[in-house]
C-alpha positions as CSV (number, residue, x, y, z in Angstrom):
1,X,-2.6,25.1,17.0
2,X,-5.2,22.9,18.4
3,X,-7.4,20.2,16.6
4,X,-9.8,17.9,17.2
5,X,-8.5,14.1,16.3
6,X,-11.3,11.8,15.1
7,X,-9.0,9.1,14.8
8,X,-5.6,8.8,16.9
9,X,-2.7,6.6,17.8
10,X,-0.9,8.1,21.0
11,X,2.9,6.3,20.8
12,X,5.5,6.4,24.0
13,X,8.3,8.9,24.0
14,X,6.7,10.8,21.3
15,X,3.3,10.7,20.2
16,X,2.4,10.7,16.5
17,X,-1.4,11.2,15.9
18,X,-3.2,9.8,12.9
19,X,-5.7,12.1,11.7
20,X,-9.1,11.6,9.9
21,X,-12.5,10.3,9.3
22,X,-13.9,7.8,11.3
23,X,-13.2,5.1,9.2
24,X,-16.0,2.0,8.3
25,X,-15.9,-1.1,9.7
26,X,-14.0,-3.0,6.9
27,X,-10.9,-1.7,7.1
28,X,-8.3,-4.5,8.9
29,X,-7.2,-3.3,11.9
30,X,-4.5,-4.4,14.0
31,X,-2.4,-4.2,17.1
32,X,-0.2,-6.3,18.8
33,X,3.3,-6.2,21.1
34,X,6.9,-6.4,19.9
35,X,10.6,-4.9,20.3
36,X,9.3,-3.9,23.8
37,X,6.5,-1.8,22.3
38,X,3.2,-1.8,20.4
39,X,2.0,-1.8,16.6
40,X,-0.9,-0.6,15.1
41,X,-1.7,-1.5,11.6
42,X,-4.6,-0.2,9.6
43,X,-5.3,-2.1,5.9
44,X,-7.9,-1.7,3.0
45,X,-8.7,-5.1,2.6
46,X,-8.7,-6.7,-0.8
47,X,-9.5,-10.6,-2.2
48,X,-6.1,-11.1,-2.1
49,X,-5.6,-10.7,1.6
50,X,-6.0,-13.4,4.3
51,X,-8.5,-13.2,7.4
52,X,-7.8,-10.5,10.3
53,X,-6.3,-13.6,12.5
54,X,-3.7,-15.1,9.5
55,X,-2.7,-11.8,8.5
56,X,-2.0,-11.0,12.0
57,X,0.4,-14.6,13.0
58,X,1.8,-13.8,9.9
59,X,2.9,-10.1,10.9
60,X,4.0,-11.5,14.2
61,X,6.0,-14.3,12.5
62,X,7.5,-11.4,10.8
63,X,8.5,-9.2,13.6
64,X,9.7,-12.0,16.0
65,X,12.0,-13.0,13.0
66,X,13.6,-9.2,13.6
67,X,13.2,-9.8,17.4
68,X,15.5,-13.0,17.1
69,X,17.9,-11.5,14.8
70,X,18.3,-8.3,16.6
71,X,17.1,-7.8,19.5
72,X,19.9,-6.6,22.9
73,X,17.7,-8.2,25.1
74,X,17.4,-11.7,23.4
75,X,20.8,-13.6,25.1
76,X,20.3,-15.8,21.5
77,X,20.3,-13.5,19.3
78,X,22.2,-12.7,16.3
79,X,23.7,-9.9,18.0
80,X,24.1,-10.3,21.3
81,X,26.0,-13.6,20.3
82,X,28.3,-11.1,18.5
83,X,28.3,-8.8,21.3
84,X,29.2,-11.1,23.5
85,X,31.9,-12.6,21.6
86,X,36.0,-11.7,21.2
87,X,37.5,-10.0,19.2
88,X,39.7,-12.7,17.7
89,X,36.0,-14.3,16.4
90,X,34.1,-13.7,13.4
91,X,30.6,-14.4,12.9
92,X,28.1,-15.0,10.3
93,X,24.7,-13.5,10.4
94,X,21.4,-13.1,8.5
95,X,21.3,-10.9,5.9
96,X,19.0,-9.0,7.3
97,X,21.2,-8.6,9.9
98,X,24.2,-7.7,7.9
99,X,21.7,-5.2,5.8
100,X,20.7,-2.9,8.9
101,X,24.5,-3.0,10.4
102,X,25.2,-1.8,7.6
103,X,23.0,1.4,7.1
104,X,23.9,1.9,10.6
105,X,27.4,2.0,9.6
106,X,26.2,4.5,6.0
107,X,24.6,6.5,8.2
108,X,27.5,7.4,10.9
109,X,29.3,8.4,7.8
110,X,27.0,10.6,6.1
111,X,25.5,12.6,9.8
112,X,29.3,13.1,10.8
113,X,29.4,10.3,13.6
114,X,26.0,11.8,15.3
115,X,24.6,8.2,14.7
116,X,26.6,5.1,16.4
117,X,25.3,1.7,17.2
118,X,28.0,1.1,19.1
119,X,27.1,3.9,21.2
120,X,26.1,1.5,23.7
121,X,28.3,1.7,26.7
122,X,27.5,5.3,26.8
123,X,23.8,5.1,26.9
124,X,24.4,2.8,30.0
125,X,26.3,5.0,31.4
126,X,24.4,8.2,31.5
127,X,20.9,5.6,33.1
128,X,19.3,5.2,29.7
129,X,20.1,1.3,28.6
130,X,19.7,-1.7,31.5
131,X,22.0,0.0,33.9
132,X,20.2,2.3,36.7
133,X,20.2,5.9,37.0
134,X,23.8,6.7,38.0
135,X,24.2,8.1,41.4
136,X,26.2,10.8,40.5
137,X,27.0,12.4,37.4
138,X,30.2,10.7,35.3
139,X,32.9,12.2,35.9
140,X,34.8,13.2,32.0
141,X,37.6,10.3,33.1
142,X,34.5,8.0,33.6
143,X,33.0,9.0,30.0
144,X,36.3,8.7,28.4
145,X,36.8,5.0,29.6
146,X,33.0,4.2,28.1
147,X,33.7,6.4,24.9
148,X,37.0,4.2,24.6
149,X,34.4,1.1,24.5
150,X,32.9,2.8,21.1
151,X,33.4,3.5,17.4
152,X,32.5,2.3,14.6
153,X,35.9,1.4,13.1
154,X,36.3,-0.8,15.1
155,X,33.4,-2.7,13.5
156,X,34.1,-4.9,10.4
157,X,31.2,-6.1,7.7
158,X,32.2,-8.1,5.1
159,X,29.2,-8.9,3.7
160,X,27.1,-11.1,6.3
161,X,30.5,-11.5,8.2
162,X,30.3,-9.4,11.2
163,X,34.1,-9.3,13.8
164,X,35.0,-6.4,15.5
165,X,38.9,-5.2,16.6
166,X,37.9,-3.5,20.3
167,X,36.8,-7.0,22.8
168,X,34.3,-4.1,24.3
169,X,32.7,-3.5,21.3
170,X,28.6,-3.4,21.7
171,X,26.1,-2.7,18.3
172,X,22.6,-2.2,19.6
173,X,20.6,-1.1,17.0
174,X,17.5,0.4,18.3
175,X,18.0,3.7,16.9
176,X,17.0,1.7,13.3
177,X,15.5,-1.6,14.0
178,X,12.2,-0.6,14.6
179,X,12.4,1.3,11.4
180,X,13.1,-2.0,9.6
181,X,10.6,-3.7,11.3
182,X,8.1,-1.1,10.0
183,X,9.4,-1.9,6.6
184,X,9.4,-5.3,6.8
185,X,5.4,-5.7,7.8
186,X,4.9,-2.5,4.6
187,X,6.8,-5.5,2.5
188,X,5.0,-8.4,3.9
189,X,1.7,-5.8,3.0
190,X,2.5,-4.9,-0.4
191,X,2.7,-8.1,-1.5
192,X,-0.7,-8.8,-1.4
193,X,-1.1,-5.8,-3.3
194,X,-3.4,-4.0,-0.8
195,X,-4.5,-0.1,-2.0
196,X,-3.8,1.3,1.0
197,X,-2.0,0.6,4.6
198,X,-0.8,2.8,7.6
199,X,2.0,0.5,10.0
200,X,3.1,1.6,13.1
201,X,5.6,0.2,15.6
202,X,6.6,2.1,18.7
203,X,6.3,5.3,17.0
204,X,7.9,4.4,13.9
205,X,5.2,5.2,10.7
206,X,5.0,3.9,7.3
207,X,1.9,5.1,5.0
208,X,0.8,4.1,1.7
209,X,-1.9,4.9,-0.9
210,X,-5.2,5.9,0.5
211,X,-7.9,5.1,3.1
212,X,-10.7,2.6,2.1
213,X,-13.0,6.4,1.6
214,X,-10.3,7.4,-0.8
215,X,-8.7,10.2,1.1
216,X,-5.3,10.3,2.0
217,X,-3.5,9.1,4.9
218,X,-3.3,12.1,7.4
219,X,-0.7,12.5,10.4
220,X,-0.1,15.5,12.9
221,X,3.0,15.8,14.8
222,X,2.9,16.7,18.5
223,X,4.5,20.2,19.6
224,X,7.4,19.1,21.8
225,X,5.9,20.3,25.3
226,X,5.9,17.9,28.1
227,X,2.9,19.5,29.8
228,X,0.7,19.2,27.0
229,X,-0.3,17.5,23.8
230,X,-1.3,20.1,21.3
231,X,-0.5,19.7,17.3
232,X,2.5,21.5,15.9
233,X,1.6,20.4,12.1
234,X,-0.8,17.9,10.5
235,X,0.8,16.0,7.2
236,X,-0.1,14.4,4.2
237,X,2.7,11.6,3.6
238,X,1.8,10.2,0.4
239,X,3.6,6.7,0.4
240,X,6.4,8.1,2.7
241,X,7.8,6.9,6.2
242,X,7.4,9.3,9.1
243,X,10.0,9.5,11.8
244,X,10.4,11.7,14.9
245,X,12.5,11.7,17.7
246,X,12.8,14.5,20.6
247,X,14.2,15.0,24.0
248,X,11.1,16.4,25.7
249,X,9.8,12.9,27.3
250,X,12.7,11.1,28.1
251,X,15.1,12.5,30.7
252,X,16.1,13.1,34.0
253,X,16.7,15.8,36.6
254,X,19.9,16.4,38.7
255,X,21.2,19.1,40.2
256,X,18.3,21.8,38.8
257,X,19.8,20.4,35.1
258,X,17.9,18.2,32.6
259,X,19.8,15.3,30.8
260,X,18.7,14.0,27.3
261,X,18.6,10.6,26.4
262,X,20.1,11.4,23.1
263,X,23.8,11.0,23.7
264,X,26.1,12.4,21.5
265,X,28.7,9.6,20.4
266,X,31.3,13.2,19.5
267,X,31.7,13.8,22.8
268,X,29.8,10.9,25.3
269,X,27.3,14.0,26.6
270,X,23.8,14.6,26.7
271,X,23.0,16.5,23.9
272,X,22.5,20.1,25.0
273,X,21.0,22.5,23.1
274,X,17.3,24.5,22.0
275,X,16.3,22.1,19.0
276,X,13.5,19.8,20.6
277,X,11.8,17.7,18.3
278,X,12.5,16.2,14.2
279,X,10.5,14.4,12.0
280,X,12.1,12.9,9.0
281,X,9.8,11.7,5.8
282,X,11.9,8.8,3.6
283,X,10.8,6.1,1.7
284,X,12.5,3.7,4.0
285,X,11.3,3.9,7.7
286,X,14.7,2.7,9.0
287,X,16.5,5.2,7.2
288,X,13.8,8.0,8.2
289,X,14.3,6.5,11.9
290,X,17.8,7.5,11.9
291,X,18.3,10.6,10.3
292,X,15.9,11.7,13.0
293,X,18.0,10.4,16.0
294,X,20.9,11.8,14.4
295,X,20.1,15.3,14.1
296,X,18.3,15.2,17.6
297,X,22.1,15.1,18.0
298,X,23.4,17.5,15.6
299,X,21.2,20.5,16.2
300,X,18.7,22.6,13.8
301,X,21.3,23.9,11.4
302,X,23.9,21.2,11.1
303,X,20.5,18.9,10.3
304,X,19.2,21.7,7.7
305,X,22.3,21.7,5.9
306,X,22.5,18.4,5.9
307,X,18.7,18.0,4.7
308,X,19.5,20.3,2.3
309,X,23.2,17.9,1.0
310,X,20.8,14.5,0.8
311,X,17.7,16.0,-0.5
312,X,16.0,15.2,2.6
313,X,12.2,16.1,3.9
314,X,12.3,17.5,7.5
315,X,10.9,19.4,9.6
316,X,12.8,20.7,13.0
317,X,10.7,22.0,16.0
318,X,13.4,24.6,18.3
319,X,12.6,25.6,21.6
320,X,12.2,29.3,22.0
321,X,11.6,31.8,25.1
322,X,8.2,32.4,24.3
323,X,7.4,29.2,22.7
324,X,8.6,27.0,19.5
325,X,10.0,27.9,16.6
326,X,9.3,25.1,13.2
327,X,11.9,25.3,10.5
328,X,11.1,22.8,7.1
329,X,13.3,21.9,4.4
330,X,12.7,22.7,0.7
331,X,11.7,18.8,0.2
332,X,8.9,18.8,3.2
333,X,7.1,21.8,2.4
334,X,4.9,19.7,-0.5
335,X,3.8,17.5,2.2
336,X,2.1,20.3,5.0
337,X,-1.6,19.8,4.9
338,X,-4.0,22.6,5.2
């Protein structure tokens, strides 16, 4: 299904599109760098609001904050202090901090351990983290040792207390973070109690109320096909979060095989199997950005029986023969636009 976008944001990995009317030349727009990506941010400016340039420092305050507190590649960090610590040490951290570790740590519970953030060690292995492309494929004795590094019991939160029992313990927590940092600008917006905003950081969405014309917010979600960039679905959020992951854009070849970024902390492999792409709908982006890593992992019907469990809006895109093949759950069919 192919359409014509008037109005687009193209994201890396995976590419959301933002569909619409042009829009007039009030609206606040904005775009900027962080967590190693972009934003864009679209608001219908109100009295209440500051200039373009204030609003912007102030977003960028906002997301550096999240930068500093959890950021892998920040040596200062709030966690990489902890990851770099013993395990004999205890330290205290924001509560922002303490607040994502710990839907981190909800969420390996609920999925059945297909989201870890201490999956680290294993991402590294398999090429995807700072460590190169391996030169040849782990052997399982090599994957054993890294999965040995990993797991979330050994991981201890006592409220913004954060030690760890394994010494080799590393949280990284990018399958979330930029989630939170999508919720955190939506908060910093909704204070100023705007009518309508669309937030976007490195592919992460958060919509709310309606453009400055007074239609809704529109987004269509890419078919998973790395030759092309046709639209699977378009959407009508409401004031929802939109999440998806896939494993169409970022992999590697070896041996006539493909292999996933998407690990699966179960087992310490590539995740192998025909579902290609999920988008997730919450009112939290965080939360929406992690149920959609985690059944990347699990697989279309583990994630529609677990959609199904939490009440959750999804929509799962499987690789077929002779194309794709788009499964929703009960709770995402009200938001399909025409």
């Amino acid at each position: 299904m192919k359409k014509t976008l008037v109005n687009w944001l193209a994201l890396i990995g995976l590419a959301f599109f933002v569909s619409g009317c042009s829009q007039p030349a009030e609206i606040v727009s904005l775009s900027g760098n962080t967590m190693g990506t972009t934003y864009h941010i679209k608001v219908v400016p109100n009295k209440q609001l500051p200039e373009a340039n204030l609003l912007q420092a102030e977003i960028d305050l906002a997301l550096e904050k999240v930068n500093d507190q959890m950021s892998t590649y920040r040596p200062d960090s709030e966690l990489s202090r902890f990851n770099k610590m013993n395990h004999e040490e205890t330290v205290t951290v924001s509560k922002d901090t303490a607040f994502v570790i710990a839907e981190g740590i909800r969420l390996y519970k609920v999925t059945g351990g297909a989201l870890d953030i201490t999956l680290g060690p294993l991402v590294n292995l398999w090429g995807f983290g700072p460590d190169k492309r391996p030169t040849k494929l782990p052997s399982q004795a090599v994957i054993s040792v890294a999965k040995a590094k990993t797991g979330i019991e050994y991981l201890n939160l006592d409220g913004n207390k954060l030690s760890k029992t394994n010494p080799d313990l590393y949280v990284d927590l990018s399958s979330i973070a930029k989630g939170f940092g999508v919720d955190v600008v939506a908060a910093l917006l909704d204070k100023y109690q705007v009518s309508g905003y669309l937030v976007e950081v490195g592919g992460e969405l958060s919509v709310f109320g309606q453009k400055i014309d007074g239609s809704p917010w529109r987004v269509a979600i890419e078919q998973p096909d790395v030759n092309d960039r046709e639209i699977q679905q378009v959407i009508s959020p409401g004031d929802m979060a939109v999440a998806t992951s896939g494993d169409y854009r970022n992999y590697y070849e070896e041996k006539g095989r493909q292999f996933s970024h998407l690990i699966d902390p179960r087992d310490g492999y590539p995740i192998d199997h025909r579902l290609a792409s999920v988008t997730v709908l919450h009112k939290q982006s965080m939360v929406a950005d992690g149920y959609a890593t985690a059944m990347m992992v699990m697989g279309t019907q583990a994630s529609l029986e677990l959609a199904k469990q939490e009440g959750l809006a999804i929509m799962l895109i499987e690789k077929q023969d002779d194309g794709f093949k788009v499964f929703y759950s009960d709770a995402f069919k009200p938001f399909i636009g025409e």
